[in-house]
C-alpha positions in Angstrom: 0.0 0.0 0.0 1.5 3.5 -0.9 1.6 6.5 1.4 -1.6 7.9 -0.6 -3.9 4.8 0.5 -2.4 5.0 3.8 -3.8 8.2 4.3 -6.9 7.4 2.7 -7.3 4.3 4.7 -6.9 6.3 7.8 -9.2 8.9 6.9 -11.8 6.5 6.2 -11.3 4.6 9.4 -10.9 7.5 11.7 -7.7 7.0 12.6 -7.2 11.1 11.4 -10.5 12.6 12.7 -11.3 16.1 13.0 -11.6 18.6 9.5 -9.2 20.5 10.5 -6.7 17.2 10.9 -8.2 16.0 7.8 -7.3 18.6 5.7 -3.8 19.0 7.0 -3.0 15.3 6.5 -4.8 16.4 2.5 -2.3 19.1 2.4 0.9 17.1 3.5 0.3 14.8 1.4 -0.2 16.3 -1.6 2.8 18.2 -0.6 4.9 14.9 -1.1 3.0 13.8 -4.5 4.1 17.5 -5.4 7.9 16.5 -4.5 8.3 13.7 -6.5 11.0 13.8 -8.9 9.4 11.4 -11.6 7.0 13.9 -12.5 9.1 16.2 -15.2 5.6 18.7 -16.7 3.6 21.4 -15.3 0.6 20.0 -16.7 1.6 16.4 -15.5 2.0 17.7 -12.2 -1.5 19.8 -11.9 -3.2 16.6 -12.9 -1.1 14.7 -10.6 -2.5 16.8 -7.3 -6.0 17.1 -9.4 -6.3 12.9 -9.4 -5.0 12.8 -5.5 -6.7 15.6 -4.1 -9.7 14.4 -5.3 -9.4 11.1 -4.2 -8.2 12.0 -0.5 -11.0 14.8 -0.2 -13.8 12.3 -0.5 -12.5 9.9 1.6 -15.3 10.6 4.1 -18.7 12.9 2.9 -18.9 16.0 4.8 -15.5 16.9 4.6 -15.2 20.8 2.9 -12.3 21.9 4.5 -10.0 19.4 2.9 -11.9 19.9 -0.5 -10.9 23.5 -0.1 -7.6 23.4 1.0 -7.1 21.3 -2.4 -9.1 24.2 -4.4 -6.4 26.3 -3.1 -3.3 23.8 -4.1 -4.9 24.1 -7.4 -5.5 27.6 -7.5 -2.0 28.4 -7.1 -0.9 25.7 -9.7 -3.2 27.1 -12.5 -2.1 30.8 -11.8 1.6 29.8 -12.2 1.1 27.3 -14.9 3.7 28.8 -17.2 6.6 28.0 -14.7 8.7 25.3 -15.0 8.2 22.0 -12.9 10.8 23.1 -10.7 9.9 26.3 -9.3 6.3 25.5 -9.6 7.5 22.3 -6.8 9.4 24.9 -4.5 5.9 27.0 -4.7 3.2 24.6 -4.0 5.7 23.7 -1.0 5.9 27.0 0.0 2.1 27.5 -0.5 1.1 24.8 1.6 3.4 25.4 4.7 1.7 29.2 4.2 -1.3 27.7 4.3 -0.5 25.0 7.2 0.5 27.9 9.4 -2.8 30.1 8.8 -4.7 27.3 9.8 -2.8 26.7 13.2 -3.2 31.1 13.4 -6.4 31.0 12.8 -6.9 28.7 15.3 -5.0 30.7 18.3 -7.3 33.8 16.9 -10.4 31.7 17.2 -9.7 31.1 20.8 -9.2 34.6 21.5 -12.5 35.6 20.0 -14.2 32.9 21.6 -13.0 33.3 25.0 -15.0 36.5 25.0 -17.9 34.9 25.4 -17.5 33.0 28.0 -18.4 34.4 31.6 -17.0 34.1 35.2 -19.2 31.0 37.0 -20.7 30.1 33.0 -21.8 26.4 32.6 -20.6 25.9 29.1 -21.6 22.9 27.1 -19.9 21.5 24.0 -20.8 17.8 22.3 -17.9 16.0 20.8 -14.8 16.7 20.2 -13.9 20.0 18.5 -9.9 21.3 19.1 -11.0 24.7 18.3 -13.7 24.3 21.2 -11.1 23.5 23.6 -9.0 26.0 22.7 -11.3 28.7 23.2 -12.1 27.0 26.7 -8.5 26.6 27.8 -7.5 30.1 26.3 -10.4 31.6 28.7 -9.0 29.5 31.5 -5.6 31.4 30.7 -7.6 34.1 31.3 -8.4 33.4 34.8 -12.2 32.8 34.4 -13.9 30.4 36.2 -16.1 28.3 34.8 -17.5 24.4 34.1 -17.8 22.6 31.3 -20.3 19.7 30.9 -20.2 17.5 27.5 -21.5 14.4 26.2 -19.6 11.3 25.9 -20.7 10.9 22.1 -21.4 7.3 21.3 -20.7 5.0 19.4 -16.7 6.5 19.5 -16.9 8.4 22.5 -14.9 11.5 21.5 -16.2 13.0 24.5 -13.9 11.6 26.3 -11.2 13.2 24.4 -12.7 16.5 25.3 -12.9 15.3 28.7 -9.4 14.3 28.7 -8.2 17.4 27.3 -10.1 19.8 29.7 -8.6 17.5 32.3 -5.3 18.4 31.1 -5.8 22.3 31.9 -7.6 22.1 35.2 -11.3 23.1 33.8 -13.6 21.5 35.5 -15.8 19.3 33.8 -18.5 16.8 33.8 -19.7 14.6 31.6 -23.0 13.0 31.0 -24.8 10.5 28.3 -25.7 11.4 25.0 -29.3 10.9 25.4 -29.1 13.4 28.9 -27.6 16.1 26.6 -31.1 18.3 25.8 -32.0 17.9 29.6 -29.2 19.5 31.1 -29.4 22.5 28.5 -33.4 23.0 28.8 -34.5 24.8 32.0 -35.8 21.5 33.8 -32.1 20.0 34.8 -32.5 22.0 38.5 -28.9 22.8 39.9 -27.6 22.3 36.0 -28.1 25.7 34.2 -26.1 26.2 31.4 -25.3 29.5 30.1 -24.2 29.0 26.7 -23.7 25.8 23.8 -20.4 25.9 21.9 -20.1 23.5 19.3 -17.9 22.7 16.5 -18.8 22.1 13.3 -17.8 20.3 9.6 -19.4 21.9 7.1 -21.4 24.9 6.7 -24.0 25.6 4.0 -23.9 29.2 2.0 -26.7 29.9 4.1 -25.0 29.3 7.3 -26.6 26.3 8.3 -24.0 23.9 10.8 -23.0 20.5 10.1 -21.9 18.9 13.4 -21.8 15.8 15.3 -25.3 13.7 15.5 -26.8 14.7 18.4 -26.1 18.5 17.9 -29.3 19.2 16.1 -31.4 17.9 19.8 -28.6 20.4 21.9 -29.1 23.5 19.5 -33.3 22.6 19.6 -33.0 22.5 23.7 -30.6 25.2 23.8 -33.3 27.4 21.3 -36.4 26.4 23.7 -34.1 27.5 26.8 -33.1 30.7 25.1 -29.3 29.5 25.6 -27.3 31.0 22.9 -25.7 28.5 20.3 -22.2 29.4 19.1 -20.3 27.5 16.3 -16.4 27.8 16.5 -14.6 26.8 13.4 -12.2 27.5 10.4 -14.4 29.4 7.8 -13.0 27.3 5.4 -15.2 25.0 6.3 -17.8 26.6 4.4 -19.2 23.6 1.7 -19.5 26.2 -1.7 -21.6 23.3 -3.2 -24.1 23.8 -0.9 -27.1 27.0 -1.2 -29.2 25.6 1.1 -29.6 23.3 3.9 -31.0 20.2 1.6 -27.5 20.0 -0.5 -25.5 19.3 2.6 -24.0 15.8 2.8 -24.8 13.9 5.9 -22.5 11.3 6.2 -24.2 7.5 7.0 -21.1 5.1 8.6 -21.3 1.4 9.2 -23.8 -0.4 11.7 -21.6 -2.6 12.6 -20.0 0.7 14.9 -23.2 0.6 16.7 -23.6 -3.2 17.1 -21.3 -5.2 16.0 -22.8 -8.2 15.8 -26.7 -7.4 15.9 -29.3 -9.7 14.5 -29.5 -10.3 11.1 -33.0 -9.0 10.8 -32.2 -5.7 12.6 -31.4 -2.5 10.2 -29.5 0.1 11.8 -29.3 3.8 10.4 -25.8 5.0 11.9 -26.0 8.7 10.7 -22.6 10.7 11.5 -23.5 13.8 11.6 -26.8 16.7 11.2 -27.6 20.5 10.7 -27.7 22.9 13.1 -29.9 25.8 11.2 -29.0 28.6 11.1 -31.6 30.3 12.8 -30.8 28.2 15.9 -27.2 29.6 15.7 -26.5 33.1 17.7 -23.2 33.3 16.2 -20.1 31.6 13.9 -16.7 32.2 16.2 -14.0 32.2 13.0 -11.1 33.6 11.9 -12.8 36.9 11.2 -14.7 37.4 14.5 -18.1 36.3 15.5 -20.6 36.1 12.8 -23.9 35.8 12.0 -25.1 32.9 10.0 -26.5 35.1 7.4 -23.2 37.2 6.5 -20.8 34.1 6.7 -20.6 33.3 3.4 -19.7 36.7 1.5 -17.2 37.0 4.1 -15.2 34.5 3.3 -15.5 34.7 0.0 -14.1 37.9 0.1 -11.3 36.5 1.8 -10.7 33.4 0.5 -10.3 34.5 -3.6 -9.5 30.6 -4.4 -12.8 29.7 -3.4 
């Protein structure tokens, strides 16, 4: 099996989770198929990165951020076309470990943004496992604030207890309950349990800012709604899925049964849904790059920003 497979292999089986790792392992990959020697034309070399871009972005549905970070690989290759293979290797290169670094930047100016919303004796809730979520909650902890954080375990892989394990790490104190206690502690009837705000992470995101997020997130954001507990999504804006106008053309990725039962009986059909939508009317705010947004102005900002898109 070559390195490409590897990577694909790994993607698939959620070995590299996360969009954010997905797209870097994209990027650093296609970094290496840019390297090799063996390929001696420009144009042998943009269709080289087309073919494995392609094929590594679609490992797993719902994956825009990698699909964009290959839009911009090819951006840059089409614009400098007319250089030869050499230099056009040494840019690409250079263009990825630009864009490598943004994304780690953007994620240090994420946290900053989003620890601005979080308050002195907050309960904050969160639902799977988002880095960007954590670092906004251990960047407010750098900031002295006090505060508890209470997430769901997130069955049938329990990256919750990543998030747990992470928080853990930093000294915020945090609890964690089932899945299916998740829209209890956020409505109004959990007494002793009031939480303050949601912060979720997210996929994808539709042009209309709709949120595509762990399943389960959809019954959190509905609670939180009823509650009148602000929803905020932090993420990369490169998230954003260009393919999709509207809610409808979002991909919602189905995974094996087997993940929920391994060995269930033969009559039983099991719908294993990875992920929903968060509408965007459910969501207070987007916590990118840029600042906090609303849903509704999301998309023309980063396509303002992001030209290769």
């Amino acid at each position: 099996m070559n390195f490409i497979d590897q990577v694909y292999k790994k993607i698939v089986h959620i070995e590299i989770q996360g969009a954010t790792n997905i797209a870097e392992a994209v990027l650093k990959t296609l970094k290496k198929v840019a390297s090799d020697k063996r390929i001696k034309t420009p144009r042998d070399l943009i269709r080289r990165v087309h073919k494995v871009g392609y094929y590594l972005s679609r490992a797993r549905d719902t994956e825009p951020m990698a699909e964009n970070a290959v839009r911009f690989v090819e951006y840059h290759l089409k614009q400098n076309q007319d250089m030869d293979v050499k230099k056009l290797r040494v840019l690409i290169g250079r263009g990825i470990n630009s864009f490598l670094f943004n994304i780690m930047n953007n994620k240090k100016e994420i946290g900053e943004f989003g620890q601005n919303l979080i308050k002195n004796d907050d309960n904050v809730f969160t639902h799977c496992h988002s880095s960007t979520v954590v670092k906004i909650l251990q960047t407010a902890k750098k900031k002295k604030k006090k505060f508890r954080v209470f997430n769901t375990e997130t069955r049938p892989l329990f990256q919750g207890r990543t998030t747990s394990k992470d928080l853990i790490k930093v000294k915020i104190k945090n609890t964690q309950v089932v899945d299916s206690a998740g829209p209890f502690f956020v409505s109004p009837y959990s007494e002793g349990y009031d939480m303050d705000i949601l912060v979720l992470g997210c996929d994808a995101i539709s042009m209309q800012g709709d949120a595509v997020n762990k399943i389960g997130s959809y019954g959190l954001a509905l609670a939180a709604k009823e509650a009148k507990i602000p929803v905020y999504i932090a993420t990369q804006a490169l998230k954003l899925d260009i393919e999709a106008k509207q809610m409808k053309h979002l991909e919602i990725e189905k995974r094996a049964a087997k993940e929920i039962w391994p060995r269930a009986p033969k009559e039983l059909k099991i719908i294993n849904y990875a992920f929903d939508i968060v509408p965007a009317n459910y969501i207070a705010g987007y916590i990118t790059e840029f600042g906090v947004i609303k849903p509704k102005y999301l998309a023309k900002k980063v396509l303002k920003n992001y030209k290769f898109l």
